[in-house]
DSSP file (Angstrom, degrees, kcal/mol; ACC not computed):
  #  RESIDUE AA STRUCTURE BP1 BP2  ACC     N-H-->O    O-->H-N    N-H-->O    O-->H-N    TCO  KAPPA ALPHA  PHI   PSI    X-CA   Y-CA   Z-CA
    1    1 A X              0   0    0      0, 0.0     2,-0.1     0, 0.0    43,-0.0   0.000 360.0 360.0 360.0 130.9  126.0 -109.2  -98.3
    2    2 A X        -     0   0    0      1,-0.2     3,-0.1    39,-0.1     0, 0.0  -0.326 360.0 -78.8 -98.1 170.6  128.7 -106.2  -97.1
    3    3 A X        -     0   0    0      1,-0.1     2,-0.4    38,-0.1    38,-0.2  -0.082  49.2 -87.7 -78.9 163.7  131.0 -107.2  -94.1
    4    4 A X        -     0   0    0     36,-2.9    -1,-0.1     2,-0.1    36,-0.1  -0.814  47.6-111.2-100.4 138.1  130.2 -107.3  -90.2
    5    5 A X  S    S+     0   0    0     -2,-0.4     2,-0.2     4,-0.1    -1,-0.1   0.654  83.5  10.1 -38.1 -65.0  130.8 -103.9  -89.0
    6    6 A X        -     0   0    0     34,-0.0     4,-0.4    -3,-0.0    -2,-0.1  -0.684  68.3-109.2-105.1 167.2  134.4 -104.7  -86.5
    7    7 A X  S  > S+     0   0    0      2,-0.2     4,-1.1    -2,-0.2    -2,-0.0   0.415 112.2  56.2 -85.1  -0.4  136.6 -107.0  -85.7
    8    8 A X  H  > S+     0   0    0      2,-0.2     4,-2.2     3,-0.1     5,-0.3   0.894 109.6  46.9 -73.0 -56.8  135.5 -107.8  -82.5
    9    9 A X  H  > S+     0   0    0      2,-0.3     4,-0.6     1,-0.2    -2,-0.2   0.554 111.5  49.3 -64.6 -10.3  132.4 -108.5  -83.8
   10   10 A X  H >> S+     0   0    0     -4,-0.4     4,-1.6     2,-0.1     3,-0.5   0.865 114.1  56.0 -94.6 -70.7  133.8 -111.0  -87.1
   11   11 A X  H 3X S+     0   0    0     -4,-1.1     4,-1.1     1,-0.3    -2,-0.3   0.672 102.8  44.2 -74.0 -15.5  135.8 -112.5  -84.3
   12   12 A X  H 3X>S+     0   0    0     -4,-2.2     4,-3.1     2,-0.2     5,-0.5   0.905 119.8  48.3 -84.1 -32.2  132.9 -113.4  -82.0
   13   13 A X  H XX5S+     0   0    0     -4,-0.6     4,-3.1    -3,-0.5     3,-1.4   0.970 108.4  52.3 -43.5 -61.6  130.9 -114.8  -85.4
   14   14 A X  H 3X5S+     0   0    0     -4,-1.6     4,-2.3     1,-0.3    -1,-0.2   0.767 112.4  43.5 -63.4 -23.4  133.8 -116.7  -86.5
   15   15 A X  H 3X5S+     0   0    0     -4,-1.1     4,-1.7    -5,-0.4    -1,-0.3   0.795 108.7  58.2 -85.0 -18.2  134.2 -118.5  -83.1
   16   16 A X  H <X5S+     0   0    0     -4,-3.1     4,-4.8    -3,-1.4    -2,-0.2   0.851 108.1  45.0 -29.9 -62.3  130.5 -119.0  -83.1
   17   17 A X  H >X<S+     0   0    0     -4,-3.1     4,-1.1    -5,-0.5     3,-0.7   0.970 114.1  58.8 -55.2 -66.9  131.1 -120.9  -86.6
   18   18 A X  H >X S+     0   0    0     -4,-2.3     3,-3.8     1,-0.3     4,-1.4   0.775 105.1  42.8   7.8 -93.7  133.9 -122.5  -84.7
   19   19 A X  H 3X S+     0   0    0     -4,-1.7     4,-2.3     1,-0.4    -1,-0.3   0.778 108.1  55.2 -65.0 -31.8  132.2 -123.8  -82.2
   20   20 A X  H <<>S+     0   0    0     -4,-4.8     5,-1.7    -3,-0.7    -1,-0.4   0.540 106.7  51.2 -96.0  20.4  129.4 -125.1  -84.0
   21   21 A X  H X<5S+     0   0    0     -3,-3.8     3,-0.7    -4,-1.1    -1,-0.2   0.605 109.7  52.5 -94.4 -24.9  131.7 -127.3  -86.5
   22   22 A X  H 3<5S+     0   0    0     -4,-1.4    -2,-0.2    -5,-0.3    -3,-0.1   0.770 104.7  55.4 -79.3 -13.5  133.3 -128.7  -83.4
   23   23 A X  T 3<5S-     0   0    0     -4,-2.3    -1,-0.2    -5,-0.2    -3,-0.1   0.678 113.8-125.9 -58.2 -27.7  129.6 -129.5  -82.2
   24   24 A X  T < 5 +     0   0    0     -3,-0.7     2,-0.3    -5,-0.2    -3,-0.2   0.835  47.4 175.8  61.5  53.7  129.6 -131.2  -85.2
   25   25 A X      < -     0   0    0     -5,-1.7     2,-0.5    -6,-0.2    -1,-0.2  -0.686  39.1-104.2 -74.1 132.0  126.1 -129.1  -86.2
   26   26 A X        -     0   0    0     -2,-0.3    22,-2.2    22,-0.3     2,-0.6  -0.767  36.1-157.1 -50.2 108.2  124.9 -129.8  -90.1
   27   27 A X        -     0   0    0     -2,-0.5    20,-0.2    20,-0.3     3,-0.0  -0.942  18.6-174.4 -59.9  79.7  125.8 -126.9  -92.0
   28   28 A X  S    S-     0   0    0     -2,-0.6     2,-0.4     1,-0.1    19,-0.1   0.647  71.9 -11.5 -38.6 -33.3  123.8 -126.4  -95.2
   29   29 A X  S    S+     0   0    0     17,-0.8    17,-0.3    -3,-0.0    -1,-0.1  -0.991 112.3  12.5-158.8 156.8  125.9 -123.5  -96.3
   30   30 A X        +     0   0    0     -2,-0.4     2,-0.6    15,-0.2    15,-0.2  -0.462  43.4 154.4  66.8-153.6  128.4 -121.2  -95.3
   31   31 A X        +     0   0    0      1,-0.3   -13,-0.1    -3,-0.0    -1,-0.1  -0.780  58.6  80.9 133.9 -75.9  130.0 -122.1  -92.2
   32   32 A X  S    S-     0   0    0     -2,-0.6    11,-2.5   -15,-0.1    -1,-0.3  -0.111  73.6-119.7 -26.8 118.9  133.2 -120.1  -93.2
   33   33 A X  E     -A   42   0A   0      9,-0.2     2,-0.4    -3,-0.1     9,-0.3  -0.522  37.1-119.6 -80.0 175.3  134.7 -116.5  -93.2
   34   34 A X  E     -A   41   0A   0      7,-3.2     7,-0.7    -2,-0.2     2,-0.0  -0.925  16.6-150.7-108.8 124.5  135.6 -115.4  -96.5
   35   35 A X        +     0   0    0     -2,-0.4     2,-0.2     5,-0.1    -2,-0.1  -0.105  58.3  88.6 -74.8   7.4  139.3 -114.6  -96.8
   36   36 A X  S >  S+     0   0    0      1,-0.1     3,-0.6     5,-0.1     2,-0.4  -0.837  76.3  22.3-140.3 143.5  139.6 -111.6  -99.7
   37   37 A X  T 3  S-     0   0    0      1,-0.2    -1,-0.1    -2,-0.2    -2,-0.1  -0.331  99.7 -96.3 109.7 -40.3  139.4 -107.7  -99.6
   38   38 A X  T 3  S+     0   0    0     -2,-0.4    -1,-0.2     1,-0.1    -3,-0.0  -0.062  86.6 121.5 102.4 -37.9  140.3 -107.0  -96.0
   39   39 A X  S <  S-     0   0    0     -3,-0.6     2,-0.8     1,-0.1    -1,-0.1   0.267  74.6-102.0 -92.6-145.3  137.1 -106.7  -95.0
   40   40 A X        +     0   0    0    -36,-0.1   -36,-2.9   -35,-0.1     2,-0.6  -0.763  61.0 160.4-122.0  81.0  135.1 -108.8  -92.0
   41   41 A X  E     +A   34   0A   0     -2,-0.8    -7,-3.2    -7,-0.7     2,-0.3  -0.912  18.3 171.2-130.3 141.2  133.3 -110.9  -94.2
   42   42 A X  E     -A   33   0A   0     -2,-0.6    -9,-0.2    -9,-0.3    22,-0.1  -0.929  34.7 -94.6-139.5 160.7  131.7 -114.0  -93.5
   43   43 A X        -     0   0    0    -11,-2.5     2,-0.5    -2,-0.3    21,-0.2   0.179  36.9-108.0 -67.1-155.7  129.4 -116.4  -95.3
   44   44 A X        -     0   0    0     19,-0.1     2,-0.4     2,-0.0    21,-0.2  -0.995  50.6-167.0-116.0 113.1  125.5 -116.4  -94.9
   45   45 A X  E     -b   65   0B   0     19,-2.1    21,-2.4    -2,-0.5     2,-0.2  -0.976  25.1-173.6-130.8 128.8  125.2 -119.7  -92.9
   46   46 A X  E     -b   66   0B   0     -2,-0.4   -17,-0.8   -17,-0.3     2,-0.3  -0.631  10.2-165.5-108.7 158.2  122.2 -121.8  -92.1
   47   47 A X  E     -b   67   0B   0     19,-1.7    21,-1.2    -2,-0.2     2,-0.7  -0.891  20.4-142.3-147.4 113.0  122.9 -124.9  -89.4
   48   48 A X  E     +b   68   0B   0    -22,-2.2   -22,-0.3    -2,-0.3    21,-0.1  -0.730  63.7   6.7-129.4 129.2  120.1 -127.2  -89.5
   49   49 A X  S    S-     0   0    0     -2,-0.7    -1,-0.2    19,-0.5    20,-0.2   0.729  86.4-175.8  94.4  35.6  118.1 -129.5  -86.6
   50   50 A X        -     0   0    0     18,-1.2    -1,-0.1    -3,-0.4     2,-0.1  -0.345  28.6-106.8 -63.3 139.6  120.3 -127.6  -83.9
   51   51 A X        -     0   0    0     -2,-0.1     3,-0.5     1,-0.1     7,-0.1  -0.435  11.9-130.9 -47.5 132.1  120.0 -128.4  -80.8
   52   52 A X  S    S+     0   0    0      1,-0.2     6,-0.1     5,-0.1    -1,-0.1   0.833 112.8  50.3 -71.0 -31.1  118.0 -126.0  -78.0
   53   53 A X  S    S+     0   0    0      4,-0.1    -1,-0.2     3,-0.0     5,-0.1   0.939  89.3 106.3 -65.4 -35.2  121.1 -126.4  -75.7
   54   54 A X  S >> S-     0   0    0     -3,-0.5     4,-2.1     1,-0.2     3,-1.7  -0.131  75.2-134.9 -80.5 155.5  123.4 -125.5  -78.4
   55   55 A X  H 3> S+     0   0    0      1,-0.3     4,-1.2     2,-0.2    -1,-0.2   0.759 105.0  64.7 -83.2  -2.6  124.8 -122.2  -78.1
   56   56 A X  H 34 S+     0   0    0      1,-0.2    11,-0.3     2,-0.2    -1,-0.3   0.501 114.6  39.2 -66.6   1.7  124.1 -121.3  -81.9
   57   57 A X  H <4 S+     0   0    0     -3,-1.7    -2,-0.2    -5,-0.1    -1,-0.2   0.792 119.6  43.6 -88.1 -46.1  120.3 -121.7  -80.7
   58   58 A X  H  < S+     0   0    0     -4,-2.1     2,-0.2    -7,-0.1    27,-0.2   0.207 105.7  57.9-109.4   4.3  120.5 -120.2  -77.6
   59   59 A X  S  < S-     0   0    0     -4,-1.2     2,-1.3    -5,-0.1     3,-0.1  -0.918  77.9-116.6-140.4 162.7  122.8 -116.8  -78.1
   60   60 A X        +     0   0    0     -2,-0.2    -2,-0.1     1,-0.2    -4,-0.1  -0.830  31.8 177.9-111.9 114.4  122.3 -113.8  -80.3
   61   61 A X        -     0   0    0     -2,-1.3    -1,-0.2    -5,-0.1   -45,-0.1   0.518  23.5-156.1 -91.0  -8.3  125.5 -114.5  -82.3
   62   62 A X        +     0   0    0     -3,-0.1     2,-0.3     3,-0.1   -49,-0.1   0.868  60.5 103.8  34.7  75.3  124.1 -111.0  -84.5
   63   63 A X  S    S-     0   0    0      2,-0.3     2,-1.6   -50,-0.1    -2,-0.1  -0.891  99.5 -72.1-166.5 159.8  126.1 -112.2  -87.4
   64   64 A X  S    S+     0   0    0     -2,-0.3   -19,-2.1   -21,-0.2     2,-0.3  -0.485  89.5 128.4 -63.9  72.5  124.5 -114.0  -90.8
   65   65 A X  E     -b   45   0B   0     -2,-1.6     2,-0.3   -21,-0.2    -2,-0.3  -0.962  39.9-167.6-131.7 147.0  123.7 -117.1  -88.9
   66   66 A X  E     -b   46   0B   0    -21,-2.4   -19,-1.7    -2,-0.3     2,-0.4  -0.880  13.9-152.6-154.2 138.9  120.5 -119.2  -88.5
   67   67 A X  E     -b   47   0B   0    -11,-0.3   -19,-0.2    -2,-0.3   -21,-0.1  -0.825  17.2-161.7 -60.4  79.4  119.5 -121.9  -86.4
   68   68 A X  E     +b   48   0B   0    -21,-1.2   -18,-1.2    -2,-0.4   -19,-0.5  -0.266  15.0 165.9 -58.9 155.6  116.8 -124.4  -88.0
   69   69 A X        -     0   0    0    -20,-0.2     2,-0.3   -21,-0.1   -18,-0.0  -0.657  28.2-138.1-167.4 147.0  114.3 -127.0  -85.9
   70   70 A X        -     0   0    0     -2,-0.3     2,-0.2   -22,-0.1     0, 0.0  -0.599  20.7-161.6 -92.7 156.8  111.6 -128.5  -87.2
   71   71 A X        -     0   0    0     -2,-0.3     3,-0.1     1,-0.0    -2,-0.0  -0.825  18.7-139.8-135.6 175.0  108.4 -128.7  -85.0
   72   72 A X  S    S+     0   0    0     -2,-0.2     2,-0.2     1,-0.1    -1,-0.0   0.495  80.0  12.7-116.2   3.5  105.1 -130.9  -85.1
   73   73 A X  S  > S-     0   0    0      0, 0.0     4,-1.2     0, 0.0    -1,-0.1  -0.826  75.8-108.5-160.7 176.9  102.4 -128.5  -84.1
   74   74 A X  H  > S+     0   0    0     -2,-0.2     4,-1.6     2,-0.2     5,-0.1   0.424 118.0  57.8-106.4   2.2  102.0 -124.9  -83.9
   75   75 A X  H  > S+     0   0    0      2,-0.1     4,-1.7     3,-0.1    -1,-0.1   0.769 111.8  50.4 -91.8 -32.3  101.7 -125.0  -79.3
   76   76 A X  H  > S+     0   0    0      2,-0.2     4,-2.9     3,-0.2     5,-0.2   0.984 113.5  49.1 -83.3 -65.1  105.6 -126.8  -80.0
   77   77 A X  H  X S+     0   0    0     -4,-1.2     4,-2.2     1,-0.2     5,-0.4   0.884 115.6  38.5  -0.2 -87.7  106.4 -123.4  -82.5
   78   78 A X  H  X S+     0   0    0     -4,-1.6     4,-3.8     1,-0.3    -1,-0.2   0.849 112.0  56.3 -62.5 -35.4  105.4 -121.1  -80.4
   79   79 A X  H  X S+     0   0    0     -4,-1.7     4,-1.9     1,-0.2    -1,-0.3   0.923 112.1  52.0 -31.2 -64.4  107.1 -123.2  -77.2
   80   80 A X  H  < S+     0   0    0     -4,-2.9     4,-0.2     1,-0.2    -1,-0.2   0.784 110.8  42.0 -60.8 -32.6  110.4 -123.0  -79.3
   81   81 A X  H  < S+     0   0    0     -4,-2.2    -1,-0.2    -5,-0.2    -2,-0.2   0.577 113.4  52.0 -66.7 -25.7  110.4 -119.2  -80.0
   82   82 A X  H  < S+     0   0    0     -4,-3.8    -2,-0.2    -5,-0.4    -1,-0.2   0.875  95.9  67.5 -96.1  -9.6  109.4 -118.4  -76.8
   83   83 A X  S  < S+     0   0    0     -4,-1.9    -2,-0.2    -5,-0.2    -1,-0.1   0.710  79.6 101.2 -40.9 -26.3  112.3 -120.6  -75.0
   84   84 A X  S    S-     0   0    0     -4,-0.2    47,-0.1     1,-0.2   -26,-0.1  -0.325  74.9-139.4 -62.1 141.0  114.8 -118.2  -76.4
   85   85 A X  S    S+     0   0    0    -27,-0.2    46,-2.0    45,-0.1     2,-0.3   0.447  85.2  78.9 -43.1 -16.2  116.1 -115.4  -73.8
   86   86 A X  E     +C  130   0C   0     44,-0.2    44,-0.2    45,-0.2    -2,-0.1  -0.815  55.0 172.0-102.9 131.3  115.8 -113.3  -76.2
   87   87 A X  E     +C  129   0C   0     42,-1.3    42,-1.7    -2,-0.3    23,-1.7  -0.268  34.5 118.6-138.6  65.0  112.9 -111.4  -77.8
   88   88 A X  S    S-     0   0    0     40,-0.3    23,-0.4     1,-0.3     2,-0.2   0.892  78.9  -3.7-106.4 -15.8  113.6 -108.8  -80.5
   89   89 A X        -     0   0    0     21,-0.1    -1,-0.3    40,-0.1    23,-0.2  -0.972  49.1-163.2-145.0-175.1  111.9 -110.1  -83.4
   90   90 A X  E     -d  112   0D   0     21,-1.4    23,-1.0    -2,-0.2     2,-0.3  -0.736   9.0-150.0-134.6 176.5  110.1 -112.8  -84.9
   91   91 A X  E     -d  113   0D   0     -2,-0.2     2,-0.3    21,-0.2    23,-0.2  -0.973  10.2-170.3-139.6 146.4  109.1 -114.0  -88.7
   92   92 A X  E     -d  114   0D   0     21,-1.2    23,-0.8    -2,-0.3     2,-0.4  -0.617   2.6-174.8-134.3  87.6  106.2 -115.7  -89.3
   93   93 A X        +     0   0    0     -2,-0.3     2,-0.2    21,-0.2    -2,-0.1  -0.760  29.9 109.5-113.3 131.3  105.6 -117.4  -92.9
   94   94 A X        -     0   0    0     -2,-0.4    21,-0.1     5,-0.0    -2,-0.0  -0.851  63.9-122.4-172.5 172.2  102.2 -119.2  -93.9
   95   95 A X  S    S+     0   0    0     -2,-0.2     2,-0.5     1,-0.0    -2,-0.0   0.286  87.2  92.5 -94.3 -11.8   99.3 -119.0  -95.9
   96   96 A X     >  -     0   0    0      1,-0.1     4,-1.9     2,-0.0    -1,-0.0  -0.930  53.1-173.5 -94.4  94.7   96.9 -119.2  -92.9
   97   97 A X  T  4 S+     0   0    0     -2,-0.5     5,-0.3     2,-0.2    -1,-0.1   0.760  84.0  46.3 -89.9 -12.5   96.2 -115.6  -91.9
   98   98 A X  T >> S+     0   0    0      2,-0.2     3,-1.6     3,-0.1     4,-1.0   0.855 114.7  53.5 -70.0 -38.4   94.1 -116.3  -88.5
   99   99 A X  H 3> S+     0   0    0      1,-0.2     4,-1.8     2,-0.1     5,-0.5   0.933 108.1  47.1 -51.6 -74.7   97.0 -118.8  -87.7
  100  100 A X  H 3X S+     0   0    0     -4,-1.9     4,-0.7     1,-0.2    -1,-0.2   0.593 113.7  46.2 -38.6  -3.3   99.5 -116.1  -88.2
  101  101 A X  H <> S+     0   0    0     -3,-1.6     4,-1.2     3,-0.1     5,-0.5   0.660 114.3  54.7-112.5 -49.0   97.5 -113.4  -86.0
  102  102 A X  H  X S+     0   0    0     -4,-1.0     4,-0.9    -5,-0.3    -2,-0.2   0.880 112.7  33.0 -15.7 -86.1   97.3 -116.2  -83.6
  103  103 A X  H >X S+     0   0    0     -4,-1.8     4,-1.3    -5,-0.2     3,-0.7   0.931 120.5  55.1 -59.6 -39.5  101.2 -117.3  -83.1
  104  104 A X  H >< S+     0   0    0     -4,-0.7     3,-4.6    -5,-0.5    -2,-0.2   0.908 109.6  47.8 -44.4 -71.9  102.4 -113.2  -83.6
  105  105 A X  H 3< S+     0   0    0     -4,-1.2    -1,-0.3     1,-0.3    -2,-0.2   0.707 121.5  32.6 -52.3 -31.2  100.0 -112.6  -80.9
  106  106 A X  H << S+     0   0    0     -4,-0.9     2,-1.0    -3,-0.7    -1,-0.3   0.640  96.7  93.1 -97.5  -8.0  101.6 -115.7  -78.5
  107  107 A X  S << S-     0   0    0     -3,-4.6     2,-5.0    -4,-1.3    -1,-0.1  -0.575  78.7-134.3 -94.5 103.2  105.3 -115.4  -79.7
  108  108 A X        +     0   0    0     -2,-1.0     2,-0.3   -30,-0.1    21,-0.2  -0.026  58.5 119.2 -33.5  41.4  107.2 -113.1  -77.2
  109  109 A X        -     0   0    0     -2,-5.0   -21,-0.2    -5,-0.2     3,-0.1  -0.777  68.2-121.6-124.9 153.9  109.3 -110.6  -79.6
  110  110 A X  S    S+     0   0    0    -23,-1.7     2,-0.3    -2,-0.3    18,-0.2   0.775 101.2  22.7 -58.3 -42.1  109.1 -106.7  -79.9
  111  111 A X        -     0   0    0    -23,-0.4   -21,-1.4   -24,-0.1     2,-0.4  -0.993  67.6-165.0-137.9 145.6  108.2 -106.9  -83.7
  112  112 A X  E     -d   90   0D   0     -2,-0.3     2,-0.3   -23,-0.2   -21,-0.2  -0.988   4.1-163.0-120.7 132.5  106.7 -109.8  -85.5
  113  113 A X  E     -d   91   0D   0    -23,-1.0   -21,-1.2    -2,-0.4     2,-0.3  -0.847   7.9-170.5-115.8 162.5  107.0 -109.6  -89.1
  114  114 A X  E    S-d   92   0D   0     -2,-0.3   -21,-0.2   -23,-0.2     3,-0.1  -0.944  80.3 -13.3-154.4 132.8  104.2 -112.5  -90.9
  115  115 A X  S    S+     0   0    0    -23,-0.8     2,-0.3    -2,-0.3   -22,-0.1   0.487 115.5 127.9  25.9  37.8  104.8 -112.8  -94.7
  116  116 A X        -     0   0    0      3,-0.0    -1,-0.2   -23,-0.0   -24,-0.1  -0.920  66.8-124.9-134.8 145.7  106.8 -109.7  -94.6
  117  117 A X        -     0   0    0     -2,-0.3     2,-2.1     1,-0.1    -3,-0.1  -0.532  56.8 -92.3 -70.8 155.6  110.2 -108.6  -95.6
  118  118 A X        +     0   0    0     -5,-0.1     2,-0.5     2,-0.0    -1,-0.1  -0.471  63.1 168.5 -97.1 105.8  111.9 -107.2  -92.4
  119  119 A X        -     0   0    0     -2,-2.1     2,-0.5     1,-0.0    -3,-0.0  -0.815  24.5-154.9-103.9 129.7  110.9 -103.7  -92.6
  120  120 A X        -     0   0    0     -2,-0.5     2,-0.4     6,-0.0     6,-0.1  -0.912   5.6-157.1-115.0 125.7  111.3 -100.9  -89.9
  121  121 A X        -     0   0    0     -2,-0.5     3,-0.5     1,-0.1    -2,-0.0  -0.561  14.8-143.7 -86.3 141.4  109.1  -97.9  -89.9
  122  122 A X  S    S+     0   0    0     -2,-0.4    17,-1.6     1,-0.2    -1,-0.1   0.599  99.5  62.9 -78.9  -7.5  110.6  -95.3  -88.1
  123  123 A X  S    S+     0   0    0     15,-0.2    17,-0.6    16,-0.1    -1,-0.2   0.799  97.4  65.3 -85.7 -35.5  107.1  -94.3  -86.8
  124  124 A X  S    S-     0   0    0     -3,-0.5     2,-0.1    15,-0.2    -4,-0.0  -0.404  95.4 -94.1 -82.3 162.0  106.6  -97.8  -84.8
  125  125 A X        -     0   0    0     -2,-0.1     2,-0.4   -15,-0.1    13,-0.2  -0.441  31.2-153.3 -54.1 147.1  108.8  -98.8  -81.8
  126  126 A X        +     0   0    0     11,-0.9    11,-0.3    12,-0.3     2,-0.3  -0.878  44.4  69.0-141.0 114.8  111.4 -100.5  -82.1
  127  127 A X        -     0   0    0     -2,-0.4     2,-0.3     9,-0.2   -17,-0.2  -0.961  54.5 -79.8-174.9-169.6  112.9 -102.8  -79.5
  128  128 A X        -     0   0    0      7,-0.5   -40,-0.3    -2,-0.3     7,-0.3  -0.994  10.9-110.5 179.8-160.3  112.3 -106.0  -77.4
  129  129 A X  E >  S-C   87   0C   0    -42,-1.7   -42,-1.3    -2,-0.3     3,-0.5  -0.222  82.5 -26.5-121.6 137.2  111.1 -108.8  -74.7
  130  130 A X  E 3  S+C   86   0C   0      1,-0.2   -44,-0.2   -44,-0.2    -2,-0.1  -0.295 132.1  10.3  65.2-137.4  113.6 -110.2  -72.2
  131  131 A X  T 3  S+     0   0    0    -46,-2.0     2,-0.3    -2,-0.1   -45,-0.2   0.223 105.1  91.5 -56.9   2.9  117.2 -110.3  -72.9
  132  132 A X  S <  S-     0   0    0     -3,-0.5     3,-0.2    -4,-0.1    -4,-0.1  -0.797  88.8 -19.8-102.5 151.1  117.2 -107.8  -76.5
  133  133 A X        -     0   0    0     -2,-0.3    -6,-0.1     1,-0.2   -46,-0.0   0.721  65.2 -99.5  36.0 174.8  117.6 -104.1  -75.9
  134  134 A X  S    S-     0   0    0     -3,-0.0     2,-0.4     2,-0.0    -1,-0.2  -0.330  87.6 -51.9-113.8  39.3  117.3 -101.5  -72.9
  135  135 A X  S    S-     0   0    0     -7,-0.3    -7,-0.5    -3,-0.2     2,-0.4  -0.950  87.7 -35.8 128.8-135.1  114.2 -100.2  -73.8
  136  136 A X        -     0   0    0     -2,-0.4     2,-0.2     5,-0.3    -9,-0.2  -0.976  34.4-169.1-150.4 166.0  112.7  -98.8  -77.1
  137  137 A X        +     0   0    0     -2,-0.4   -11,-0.9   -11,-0.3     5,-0.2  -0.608  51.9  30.9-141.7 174.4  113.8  -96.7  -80.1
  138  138 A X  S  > S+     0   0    0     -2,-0.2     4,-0.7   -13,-0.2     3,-0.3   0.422  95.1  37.2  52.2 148.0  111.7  -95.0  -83.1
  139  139 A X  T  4 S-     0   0    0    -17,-1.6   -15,-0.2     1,-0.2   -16,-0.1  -0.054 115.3 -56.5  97.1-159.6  108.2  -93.6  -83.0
  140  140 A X  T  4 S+     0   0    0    -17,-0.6    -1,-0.2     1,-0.2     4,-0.1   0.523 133.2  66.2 -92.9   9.9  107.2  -91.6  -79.5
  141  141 A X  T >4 S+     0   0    0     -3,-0.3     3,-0.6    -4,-0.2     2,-0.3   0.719 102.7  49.0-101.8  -9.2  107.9  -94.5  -77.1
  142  142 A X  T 3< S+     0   0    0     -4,-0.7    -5,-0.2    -5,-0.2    -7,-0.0  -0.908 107.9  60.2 -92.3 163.4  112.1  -94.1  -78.2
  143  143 A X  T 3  S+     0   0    0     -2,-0.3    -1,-0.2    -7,-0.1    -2,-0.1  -0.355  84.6  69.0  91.9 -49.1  111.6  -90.4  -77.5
  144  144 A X  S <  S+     0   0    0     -3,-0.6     3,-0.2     1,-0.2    -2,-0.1   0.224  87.6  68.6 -95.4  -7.3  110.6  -91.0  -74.0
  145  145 A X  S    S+     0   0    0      1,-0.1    -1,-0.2    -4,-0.1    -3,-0.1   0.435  98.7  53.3-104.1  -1.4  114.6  -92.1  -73.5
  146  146 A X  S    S+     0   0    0      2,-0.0     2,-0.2     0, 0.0    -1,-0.1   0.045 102.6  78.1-115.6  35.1  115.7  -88.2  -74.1
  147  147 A X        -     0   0    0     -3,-0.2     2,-0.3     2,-0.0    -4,-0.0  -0.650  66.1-135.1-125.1-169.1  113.1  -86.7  -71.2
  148  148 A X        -     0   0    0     -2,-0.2     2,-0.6     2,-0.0    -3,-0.0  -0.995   1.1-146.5-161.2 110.1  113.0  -86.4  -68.0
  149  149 A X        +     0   0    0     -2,-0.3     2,-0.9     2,-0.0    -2,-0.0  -0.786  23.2 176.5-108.0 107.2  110.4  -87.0  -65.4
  150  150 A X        -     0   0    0     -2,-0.6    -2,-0.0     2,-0.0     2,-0.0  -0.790  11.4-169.4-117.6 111.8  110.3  -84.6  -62.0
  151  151 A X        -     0   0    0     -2,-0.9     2,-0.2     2,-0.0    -2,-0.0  -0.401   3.3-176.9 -74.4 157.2  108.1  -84.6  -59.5
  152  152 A X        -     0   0    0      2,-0.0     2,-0.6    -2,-0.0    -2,-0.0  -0.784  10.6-164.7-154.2 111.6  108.1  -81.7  -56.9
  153  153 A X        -     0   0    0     -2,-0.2     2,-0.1     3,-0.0     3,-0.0  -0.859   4.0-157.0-127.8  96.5  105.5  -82.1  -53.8
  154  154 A X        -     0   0    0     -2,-0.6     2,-0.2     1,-0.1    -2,-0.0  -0.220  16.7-127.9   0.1  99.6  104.7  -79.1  -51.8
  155  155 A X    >   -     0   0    0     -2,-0.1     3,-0.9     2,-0.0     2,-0.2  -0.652  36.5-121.8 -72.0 145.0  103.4  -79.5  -48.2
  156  156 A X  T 3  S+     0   0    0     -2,-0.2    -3,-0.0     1,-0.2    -1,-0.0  -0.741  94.8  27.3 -93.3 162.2  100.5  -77.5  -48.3
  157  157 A X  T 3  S+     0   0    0      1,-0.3    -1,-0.2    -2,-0.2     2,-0.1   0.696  86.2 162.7  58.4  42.1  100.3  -74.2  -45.6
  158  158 A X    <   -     0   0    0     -3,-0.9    -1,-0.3     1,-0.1     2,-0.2  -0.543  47.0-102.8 -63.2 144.2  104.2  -74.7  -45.9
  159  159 A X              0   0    0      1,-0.2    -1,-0.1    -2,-0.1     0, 0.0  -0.465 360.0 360.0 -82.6 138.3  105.8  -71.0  -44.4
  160  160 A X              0   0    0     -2,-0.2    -1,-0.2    -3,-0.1    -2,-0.0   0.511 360.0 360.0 -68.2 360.0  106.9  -68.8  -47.2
């Protein structure tokens, strides 16, 4: 895994990580930046049974972190994924492909990927629901952020 891009951006992870050892969150791995090279590198960290208040649920830390909950049904699933503010994607892993068309179809993100590595085709949109992005990128609907729309309305028998 290569380094997060700046050092603002290592510093909002690593105080992410911070915060959620002072939360006292279960860390399965990682937790930690990595100290060696120079570069902004931090571990691949999973945190598991987080809390919905906590803010490693509830904020897009953009950084190699994830946030586990178990659920007991698939209406409690979809409940948790759509609580987020956030919707720019989703993953959806099963063996039950009418489930899977099912929850994509009810979970609020821009792209839902279902027993798929997360691939973007440059042909689809790419963007998403609520509190992710300003719109949309890729394909003809990002396209539609470098035009221009002008109306011009004539009265008609206006004097020349």
């Amino acid at each position: 895994m290569g380094p997060l891009t700046t050092a603002p951006q290592y510093r909002k992870v690593v105080a992410a990580l911070e915060r959620a050892e002072t939360s006292h969150l279960r860390c399965l791995t990682g937790g930690k930046a990595l100290h060696q090279g120079g570069g902004f590198f931090v571990l691949p960290t999973v945190y598991d049974d987080v809390p919905v208040e906590n803010p490693v649920w509830t904020e897009e830390i953009f950084g190699p972190v994830l946030a586990i909950r178990r659920f007991q049904n698939e209406t409690e699933a979809i409940a948790l994924a759509n609580r987020s503010d956030f919707g720019l994607v989703a993953t959806i892993v099963t063996s039950d492909p009418k489930r899977a068309e099912r929850v994509a179809a009810e979970i609020d993100a821009g792209h839902v990927w279902v027993n798929s590595v997360q691939v973007i085709f440059p042909q689809a949109a790419w963007g998403g629901f609520k509190a992710s992005g300003i719109g949309r990128e890729l394909g003809p609907w990002g396209l539609h952020s470098f035009t221009g729309v002008k109306h011009i309305t004539l009265r008609q028998g206006h004097p020349q």
